[in-house]
C-alpha positions as CSV (number, residue, x, y, z in Angstrom):
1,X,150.7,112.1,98.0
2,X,147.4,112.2,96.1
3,X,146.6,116.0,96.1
4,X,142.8,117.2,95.4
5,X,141.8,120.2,93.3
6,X,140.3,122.8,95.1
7,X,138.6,126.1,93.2
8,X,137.1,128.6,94.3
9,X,134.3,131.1,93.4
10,X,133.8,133.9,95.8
11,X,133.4,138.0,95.4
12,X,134.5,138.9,98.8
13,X,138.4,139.6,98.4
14,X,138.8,138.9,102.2
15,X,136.8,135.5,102.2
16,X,138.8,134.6,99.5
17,X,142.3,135.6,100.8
18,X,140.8,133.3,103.9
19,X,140.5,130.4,102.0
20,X,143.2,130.3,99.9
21,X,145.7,130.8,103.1
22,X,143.5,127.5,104.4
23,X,144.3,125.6,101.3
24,X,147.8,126.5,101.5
25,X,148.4,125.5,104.9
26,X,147.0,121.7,103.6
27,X,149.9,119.9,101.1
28,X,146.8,117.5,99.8
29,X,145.0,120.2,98.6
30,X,146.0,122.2,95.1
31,X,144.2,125.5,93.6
32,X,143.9,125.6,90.3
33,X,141.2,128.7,89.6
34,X,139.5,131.5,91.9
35,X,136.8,133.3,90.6
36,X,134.8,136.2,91.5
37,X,132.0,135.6,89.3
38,X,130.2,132.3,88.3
39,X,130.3,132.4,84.7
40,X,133.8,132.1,84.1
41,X,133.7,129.7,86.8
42,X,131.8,127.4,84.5
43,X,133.5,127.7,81.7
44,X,137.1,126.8,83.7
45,X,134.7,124.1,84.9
46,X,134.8,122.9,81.5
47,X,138.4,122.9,80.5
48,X,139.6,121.5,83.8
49,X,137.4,119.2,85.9
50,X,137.9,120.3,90.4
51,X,137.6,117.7,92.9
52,X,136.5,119.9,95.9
53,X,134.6,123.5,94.5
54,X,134.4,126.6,97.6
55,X,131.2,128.4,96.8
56,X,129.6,131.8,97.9
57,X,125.6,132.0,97.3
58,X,125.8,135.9,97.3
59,X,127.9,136.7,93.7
60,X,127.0,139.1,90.7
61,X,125.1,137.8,88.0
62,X,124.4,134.1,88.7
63,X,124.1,133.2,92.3
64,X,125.5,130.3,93.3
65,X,123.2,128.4,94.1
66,X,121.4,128.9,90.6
67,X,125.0,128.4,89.5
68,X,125.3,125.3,90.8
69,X,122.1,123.8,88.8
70,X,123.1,124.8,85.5
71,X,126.6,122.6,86.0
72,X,126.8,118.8,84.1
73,X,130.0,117.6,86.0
74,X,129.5,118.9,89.6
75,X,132.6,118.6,92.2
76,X,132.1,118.1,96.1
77,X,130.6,121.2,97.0
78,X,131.1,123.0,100.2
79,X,129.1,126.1,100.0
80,X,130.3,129.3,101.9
81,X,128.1,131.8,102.9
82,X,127.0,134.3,106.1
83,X,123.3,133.5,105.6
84,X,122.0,130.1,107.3
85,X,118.9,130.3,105.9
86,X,120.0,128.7,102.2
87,X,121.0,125.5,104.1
88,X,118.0,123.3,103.1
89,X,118.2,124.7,99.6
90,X,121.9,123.2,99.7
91,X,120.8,120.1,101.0
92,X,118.3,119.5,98.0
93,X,121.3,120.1,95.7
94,X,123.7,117.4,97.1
95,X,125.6,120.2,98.5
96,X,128.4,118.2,101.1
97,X,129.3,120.8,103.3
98,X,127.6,124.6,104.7
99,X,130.6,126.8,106.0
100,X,129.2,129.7,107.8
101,X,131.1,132.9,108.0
102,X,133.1,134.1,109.8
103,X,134.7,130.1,109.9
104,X,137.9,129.1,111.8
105,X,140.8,126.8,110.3
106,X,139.7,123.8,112.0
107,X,135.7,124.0,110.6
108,X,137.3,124.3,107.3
109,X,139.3,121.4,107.7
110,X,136.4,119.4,109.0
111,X,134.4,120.1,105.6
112,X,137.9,119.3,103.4
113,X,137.6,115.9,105.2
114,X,134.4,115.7,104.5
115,X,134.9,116.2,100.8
116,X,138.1,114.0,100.5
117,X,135.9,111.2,102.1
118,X,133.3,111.7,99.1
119,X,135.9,111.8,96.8
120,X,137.4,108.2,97.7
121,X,134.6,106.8,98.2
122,X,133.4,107.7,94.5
123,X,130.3,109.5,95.7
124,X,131.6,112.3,93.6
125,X,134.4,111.7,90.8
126,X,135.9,114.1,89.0
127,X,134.7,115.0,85.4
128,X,131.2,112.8,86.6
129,X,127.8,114.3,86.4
130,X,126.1,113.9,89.8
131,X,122.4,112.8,89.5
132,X,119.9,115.3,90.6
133,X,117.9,114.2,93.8
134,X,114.5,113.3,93.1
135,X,112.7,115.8,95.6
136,X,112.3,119.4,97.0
137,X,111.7,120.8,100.4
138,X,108.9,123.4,100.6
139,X,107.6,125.2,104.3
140,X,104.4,123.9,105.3
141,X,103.1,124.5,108.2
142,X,106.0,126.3,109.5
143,X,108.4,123.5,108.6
144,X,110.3,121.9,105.8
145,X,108.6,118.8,104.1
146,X,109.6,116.5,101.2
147,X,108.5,117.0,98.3
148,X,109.3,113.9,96.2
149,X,108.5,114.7,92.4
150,X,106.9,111.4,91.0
151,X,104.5,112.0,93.7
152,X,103.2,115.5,92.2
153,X,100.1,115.3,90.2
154,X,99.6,119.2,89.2
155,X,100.1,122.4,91.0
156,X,97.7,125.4,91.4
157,X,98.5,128.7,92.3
158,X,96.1,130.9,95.0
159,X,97.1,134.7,95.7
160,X,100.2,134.3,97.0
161,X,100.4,130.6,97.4
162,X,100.5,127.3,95.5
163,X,98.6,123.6,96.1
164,X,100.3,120.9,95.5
165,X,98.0,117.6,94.7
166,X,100.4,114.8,95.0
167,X,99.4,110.7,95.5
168,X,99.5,111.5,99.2
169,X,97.6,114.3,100.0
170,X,97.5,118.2,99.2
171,X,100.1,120.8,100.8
172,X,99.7,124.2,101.0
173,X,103.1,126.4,100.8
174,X,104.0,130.1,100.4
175,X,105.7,130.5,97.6
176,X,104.9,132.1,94.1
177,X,104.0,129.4,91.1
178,X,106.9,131.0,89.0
179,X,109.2,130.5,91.9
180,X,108.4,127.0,92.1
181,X,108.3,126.3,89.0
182,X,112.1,127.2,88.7
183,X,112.9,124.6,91.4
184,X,111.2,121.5,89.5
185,X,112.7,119.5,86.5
186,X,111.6,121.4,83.6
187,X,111.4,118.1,81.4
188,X,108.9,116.4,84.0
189,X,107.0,119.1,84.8
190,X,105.3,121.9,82.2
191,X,102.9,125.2,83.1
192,X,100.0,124.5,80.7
193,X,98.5,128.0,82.6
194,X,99.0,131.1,84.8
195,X,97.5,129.1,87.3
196,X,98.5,125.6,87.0
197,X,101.7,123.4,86.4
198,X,101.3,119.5,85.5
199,X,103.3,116.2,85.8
200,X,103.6,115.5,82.5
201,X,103.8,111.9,83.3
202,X,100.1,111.9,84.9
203,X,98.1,113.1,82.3
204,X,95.8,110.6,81.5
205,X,94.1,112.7,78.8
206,X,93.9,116.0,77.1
207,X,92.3,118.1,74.0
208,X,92.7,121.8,73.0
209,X,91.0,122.9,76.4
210,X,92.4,121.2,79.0
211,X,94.3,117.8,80.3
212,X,93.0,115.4,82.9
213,X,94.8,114.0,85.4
214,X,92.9,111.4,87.6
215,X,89.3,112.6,87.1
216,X,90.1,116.4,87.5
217,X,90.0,118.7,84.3
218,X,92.8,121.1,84.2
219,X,92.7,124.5,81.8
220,X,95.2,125.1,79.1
221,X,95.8,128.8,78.5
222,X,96.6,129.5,74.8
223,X,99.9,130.8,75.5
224,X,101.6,128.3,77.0
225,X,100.2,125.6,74.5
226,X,103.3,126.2,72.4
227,X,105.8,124.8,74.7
228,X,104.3,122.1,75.6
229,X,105.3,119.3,73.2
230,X,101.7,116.9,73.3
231,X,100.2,119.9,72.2
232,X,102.4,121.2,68.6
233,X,101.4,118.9,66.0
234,X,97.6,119.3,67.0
């Protein structure tokens, strides 16, 4: 019988009692770590690649959802959690399952399945870097819309929310420019000012003051011009 690795990374003694009985009563499934923490998590991570990874969101530190970003050879995740409300986040990050807590036996083996399935199927391999999606989900409007990130030209910040100019349209979204910039690919996207955040890939001109990006001059504050790799050598 081919048995899958199973580890997980939870703080809550109880939740973690919970799913280890689970994964005992289940001869196809084997544990091979259980953390508390996600930074020895990744390091184990390293050393010894998991098939099927049990995540909480709420843990000391790292959270795991910020945890689950930083990894290079990601297993099926099935997150665990008592808040609903980081579902679409999940989703964005490939995420294959959302247990809710308190959950019973049969949910969890509903989620395994769903991992296994993944697993054959080569969707996720072990020791195999999953590709980052492509997009984000912001509220607009009071609802979630796709965001996909080739179609960004540059972001602005006002008060205490952001415009996002993309090839098809602008959106308007509550959220704080630093917060959003944590949520885009750093190497795609670069804050050239307090205010603004650019597609690297659109800039169709620049100079010491500002870049352009389809007619519309953008400002580059002195302090970010360091990290921005255009602008070292000028």
């Amino acid at each position: 019988m081919e048995k899958y690795k199973c580890m997980i990374v939870e703080d809550e003694p109880l939740a973690t009692n919970i799913l280890k009985s689970y994964i005992q009563r289940l001869p196809h499934l084997e544990l091979i770590g259980e953390f508390r923490e996600a930074i020895s998590a990744g390091h184990h991570l390293q050393q010894a690649a998991a098939d099927i990874l049990f995540l909480d969101i709420h843990l000391p530190e790292l959270k795991g959802l910020d945890f689950l970003r930083t990894l290079t050879r990601v297993p099926s995740v099935i997150v665990t959690t008592a808040y609903h409300q980081y579902a679409i986040e999940g989703f964005e990050l490939s995420v294959t399952d959302y247990l809710l807590k308190p959950f019973s036996f049969d949910r969890f083996l509903l989620s395994v399945n769903k991992a296994i399935k993944e697993v054959q199927a080569g969707q996720v391999l072990s020791g195999q870097a999953v590709l980052p999606p492509d997009f984000l989900f912001l509220t607009i409007d009071r609802k979630k819309v796709k965001i996909v990130y080739d179609d960004i030209d540059y972001i602005e910040s006002s008060r205490e929310y952001v415009k996002i100019f993309t090839s098809k349209g602008t959106y308007l979204s509550k959220i704080s420019t630093s917060e959003l910039e944590q949520k885009l690919p750093p190497a795609a996207f670069k804050r050239i000012h307090r205010s603004f955040i650019v597609s690297m890939n659109k800039i169709d001109s620049y100079n010491k003051e500002y870049v352009e990006i389809k007619g519309t001059k953008i400002p580059i504050g002195g302090g970010f011009r360091k990290d921005i790799p255009y602008f070292k050598n000028d």
